[in-house]
N, C-alpha and C positions, 0 to 999 in steps of 0.2 A: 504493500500500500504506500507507505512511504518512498519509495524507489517512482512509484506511478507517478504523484504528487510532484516529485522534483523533477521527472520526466518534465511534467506539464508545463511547469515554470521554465519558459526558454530563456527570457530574460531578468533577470533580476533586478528586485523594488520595483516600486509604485511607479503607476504612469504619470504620474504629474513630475517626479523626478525625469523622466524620458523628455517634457516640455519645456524643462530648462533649457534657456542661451545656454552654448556652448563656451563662453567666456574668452570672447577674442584675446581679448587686453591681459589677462590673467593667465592664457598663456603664451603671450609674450613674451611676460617678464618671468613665464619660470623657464626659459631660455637663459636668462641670466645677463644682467647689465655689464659691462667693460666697465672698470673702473675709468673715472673721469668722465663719464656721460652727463650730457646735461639731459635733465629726464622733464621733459615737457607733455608726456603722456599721463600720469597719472594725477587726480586730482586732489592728492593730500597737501594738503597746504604750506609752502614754506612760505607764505606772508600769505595774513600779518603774523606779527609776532604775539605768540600766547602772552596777552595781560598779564604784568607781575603779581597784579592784585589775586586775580584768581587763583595762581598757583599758590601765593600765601596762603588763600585762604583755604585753598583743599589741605596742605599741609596741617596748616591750623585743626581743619576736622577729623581730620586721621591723628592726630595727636592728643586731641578731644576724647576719643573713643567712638568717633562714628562708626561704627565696623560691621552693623546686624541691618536687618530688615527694616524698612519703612513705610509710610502710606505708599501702596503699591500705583496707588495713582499720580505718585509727585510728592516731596515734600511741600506743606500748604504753603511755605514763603517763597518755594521757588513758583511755584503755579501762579503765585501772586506778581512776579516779578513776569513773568512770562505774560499775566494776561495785561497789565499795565504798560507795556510795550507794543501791544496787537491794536487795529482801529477798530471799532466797531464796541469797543468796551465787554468784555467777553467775562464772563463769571467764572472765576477760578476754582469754584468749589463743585461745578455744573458743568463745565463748558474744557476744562485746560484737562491733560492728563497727559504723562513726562515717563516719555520711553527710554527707549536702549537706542540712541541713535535716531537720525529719520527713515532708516532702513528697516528697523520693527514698527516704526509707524506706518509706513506705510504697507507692509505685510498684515497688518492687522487691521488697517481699512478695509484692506480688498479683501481680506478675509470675513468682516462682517457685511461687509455690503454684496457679495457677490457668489452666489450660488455654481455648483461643477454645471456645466455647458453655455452659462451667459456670454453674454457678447460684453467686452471692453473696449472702446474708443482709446487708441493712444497715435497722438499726434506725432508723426515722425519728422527725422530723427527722435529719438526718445533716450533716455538712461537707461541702459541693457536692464536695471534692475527693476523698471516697471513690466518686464515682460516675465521676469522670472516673477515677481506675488502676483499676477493674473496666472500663470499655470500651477504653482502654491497653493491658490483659491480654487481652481478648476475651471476658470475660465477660458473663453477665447479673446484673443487678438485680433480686434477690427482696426489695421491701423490706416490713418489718415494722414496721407502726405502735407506738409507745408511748402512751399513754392521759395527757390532759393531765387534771387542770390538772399532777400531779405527773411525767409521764409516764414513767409507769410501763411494766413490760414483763408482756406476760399471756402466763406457758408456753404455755397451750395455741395463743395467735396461731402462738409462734415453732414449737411441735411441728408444726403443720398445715403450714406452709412447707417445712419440712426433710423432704430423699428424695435418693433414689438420685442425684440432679441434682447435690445441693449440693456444692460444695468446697470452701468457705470460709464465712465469718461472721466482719464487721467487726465489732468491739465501741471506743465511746469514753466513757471514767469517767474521770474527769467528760465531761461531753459538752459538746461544740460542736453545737449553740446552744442547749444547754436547761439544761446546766449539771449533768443527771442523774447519780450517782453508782449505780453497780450493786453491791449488798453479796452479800454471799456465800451468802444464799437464791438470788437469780438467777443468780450464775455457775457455783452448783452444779447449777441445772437445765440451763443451757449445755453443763455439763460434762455432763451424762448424754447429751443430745439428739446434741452433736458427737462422742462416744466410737460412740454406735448409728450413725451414718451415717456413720463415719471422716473427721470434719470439721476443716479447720485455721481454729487462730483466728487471725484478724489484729487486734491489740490497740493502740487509739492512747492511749496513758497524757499525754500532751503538758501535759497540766493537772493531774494525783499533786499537783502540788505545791501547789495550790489546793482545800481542804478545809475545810467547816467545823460549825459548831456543836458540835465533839465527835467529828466524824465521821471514821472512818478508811477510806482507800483502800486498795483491794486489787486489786494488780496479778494479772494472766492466769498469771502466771507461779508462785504462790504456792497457786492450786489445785490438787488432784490431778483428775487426768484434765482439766487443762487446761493445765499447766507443760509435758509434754511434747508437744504439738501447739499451741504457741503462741507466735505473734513478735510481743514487744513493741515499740511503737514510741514513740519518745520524742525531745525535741526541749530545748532550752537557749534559744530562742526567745522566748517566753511567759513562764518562770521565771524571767531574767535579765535580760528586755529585749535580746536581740541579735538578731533577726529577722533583721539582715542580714549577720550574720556565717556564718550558714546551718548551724550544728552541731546535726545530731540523731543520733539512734542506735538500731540494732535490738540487740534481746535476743531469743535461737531458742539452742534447743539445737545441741551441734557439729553433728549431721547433716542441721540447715537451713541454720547459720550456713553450711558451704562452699558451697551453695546460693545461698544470700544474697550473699555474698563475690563469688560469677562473677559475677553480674547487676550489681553494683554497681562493678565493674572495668570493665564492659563498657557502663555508661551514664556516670560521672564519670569513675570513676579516684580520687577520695577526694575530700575535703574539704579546705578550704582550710590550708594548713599553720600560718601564724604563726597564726591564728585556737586550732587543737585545741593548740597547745603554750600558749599563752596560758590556756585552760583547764585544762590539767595542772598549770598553774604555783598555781591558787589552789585553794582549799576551794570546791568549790563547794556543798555540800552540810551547810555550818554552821549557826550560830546566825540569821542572816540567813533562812535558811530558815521558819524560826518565824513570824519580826518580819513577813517579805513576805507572808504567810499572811493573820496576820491585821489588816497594812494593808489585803488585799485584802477580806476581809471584813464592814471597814465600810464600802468602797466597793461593795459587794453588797447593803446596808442602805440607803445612800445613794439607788441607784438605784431597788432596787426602792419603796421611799417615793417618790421623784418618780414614779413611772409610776404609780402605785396611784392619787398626789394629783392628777395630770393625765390620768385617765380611763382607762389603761390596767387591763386585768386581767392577773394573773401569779402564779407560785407564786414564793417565796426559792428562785434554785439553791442546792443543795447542793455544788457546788464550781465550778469554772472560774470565767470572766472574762465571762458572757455573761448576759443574760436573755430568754427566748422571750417577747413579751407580748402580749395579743391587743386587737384592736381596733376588737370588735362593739360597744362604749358610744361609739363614738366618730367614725365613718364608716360611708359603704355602699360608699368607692372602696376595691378592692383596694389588696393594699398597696404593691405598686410605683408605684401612681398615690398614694395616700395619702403615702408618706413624700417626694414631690415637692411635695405640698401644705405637710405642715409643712417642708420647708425654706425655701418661701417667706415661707409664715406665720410664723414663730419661729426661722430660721434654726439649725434644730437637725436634721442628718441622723442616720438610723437607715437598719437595714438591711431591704429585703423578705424575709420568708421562705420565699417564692418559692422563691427559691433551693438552699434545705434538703431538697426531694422530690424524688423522681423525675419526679413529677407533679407540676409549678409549680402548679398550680390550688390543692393540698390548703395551701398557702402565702397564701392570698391573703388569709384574717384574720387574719393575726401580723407581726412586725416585731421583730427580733433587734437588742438594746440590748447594747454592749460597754461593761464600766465600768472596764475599766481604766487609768485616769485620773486626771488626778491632783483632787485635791477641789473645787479652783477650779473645774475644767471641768464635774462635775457639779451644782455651787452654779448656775453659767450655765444651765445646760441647765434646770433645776428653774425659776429664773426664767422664762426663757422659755415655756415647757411650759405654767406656771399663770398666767403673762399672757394668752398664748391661749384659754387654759382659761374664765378668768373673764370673761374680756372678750368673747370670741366675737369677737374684731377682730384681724387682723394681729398681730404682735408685731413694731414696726421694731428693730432692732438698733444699740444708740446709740454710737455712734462713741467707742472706748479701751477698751469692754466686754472684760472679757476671757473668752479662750476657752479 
């Protein structure tokens, strides 16, 4: 009997493990980086610089004795500092609850909102990790192209997509990898489309805090007929430089947030403690906020000038930490074989944007540039880039260069 049983299992584990991305980026780099690479593919943040204050203060808590369990939904002063930073005036005790990252935040949206065969809306390019908690959840992937160079969103694409199927639609403003900002012409067409088909929005804001030229972001949460069918997700990650301290957070009205709450009991049990009391202890949300903005900004100018100078095309994102850049003036290899060529060449990795589709193929002439970095790093990368450029010869990498 047992013999039959493992006969029958041809493949091993669950099918929704079988619907994960394949993880371009991921294995990339377990190919393994040359020392001296300037590494502009991945998006852990070396700017800005982690707040002194903050590290005092986790310090501080870990020497405290913060060491056990806490409200599993947040501690109450960080939820308080979290909702007092959001617009819409959001009730911290009803409304905020403080994950493990924005990466269980948003696994445990799409996990309460989204039943095995629904249909999901995700706007492409997209964050390879929106595709993986829609097959997590058991959903499907209806994705909806954006229009380069500024990539843009055409209602009538997203109206043709949405039906009786749909239960969801991911939205990310600013976006990862294109940096796209969605103003409130589009998410008022959103709002009409998800109101006719009873849709809930799942909102990743993770970059609000990266905006530029003037431009203002508008969270999911501050539209009508989109405030109340909508869970923001948001993350201190990116904004702060703590990627590994893991604190993000959902914003959903009370009668998603106890929704929200089970599921997030039921995969962590919360977030790391001296980490969210650490955060409750400072502003996170000051004058800092400003300065990091638009340090990031001219590091957004920065990059896109080298990629423009060294053959690349691209449009300026309008907010986040990324650039989508295409790279038909410059190779016929796709781009996962291409950005293996210039690491060799010029020792400067970027990402495939492979990665960003449903469909790896629709990826294979673009290559996602992360600048958040500090200016040294991209002065290197610029060099390099237009040694290449000019020379049409290798670019060797000279020993103290810095990265």
């Amino acid at each position: 009997m047992a013999a039959a049983v493992q006969g029958a299992r041809e493949v091993l584990g669950a099918a929704r493990v079988r619907q994960l991305p394949g993880g371009g980026l991921a294995g990339l780099l377990r190919d393994g980086v040359p020392p001296g690479t300037v590494n502009l593919a991945v998006g852990t943040p070396a700017f800005p610089d982690t707040p002194p204050e903050l590290v005092d203060a986790a310090c501080a808590a870990l020497r405290a004795g913060v060491h056990q369990y806490q409200d599993p939904a947040g501690v109450p002063a960080l939820r308080e500092r979290i909702a007092a930073g959001l617009p819409a005036a959001p009730d911290p005790d009803t409304e905020i609850t403080v994950t493990v990252g924005g990466s269980e935040g948003l696994c445990v949206a799409l996990l309460a909102a989204v039943d095995p065969g629904d249909e999901v809306i995700v706007l492409e390019p997209c964050y390879e990790n929106f595709l993986s908690a829609v097959a997590l959840a058991g959903g499907r992937v209806r994705p909806v192209p954006l229009r380069a160079p500024d990539w843009s969103l055409d209602p009538a694409e997203l109206a043709a997509a949405m039906g009786p199927r749909t239960r969801a639609i991911i939205l990310n403003s600013p976006s990862n990898p294109t940096g796209q900002l969605l103003g409130h012409q589009d998410l008022a067409v959103i709002a009409e489309l998800c109101e006719r088909w009873d849709v809930t929005v799942v909102s990743d804001e993770v970059y609000a805090d990266y905006v530029y030229d003037g431009r203002q972001h508008c969270s999911a949460a501050e539209v009508p007929g989109l405030a109340e069918r909508s869970i923001v997700v948001g993350s201190f990650s990116k904004s702060h430089a703590i990627s590994g301290w893991r604190l993000g957070f959902l914003r959903a009205p009370a009668r998603w947030t106890e929704l929200l709450r089970q599921i997030h009991v039921a995969t962590t049990a919360g977030a790391p403690a001296a980490f969210q009391h650490a955060a409750a202890a400072v502003d996170l949300h000051g004058p800092g906020r400003q300065q990091r903005s638009a340090a990031m900004a001219a590091r957004r100018d920065s990059a896109v000038a080298l990629l423009r100078d060294a053959g690349f095309h691209c449009a300026a994102p309008a907010g986040g930490c990324y650039v989508l850049a295409g790279i038909d003036g410059l190779t016929d290899e796709p781009s996962p074989a291409f950005v293996r060529t210039l690491l060799q060449e010029a020792g400067v990795l970027l990402a495939p944007a492979t990665s960003f589709f449903a469909d790896p193929r629709r990826g294979e002439r673009q290559v996602r540039v992360a600048f958040n970095r500090p200016a040294e790093t991209l002065d290197t990368a610029r060099r390099r880039l237009l040694a290449r450029t000019r020379a049409g010869l290798p670019h060797r990498i000279q020993e103290g260069e810095r990265t």
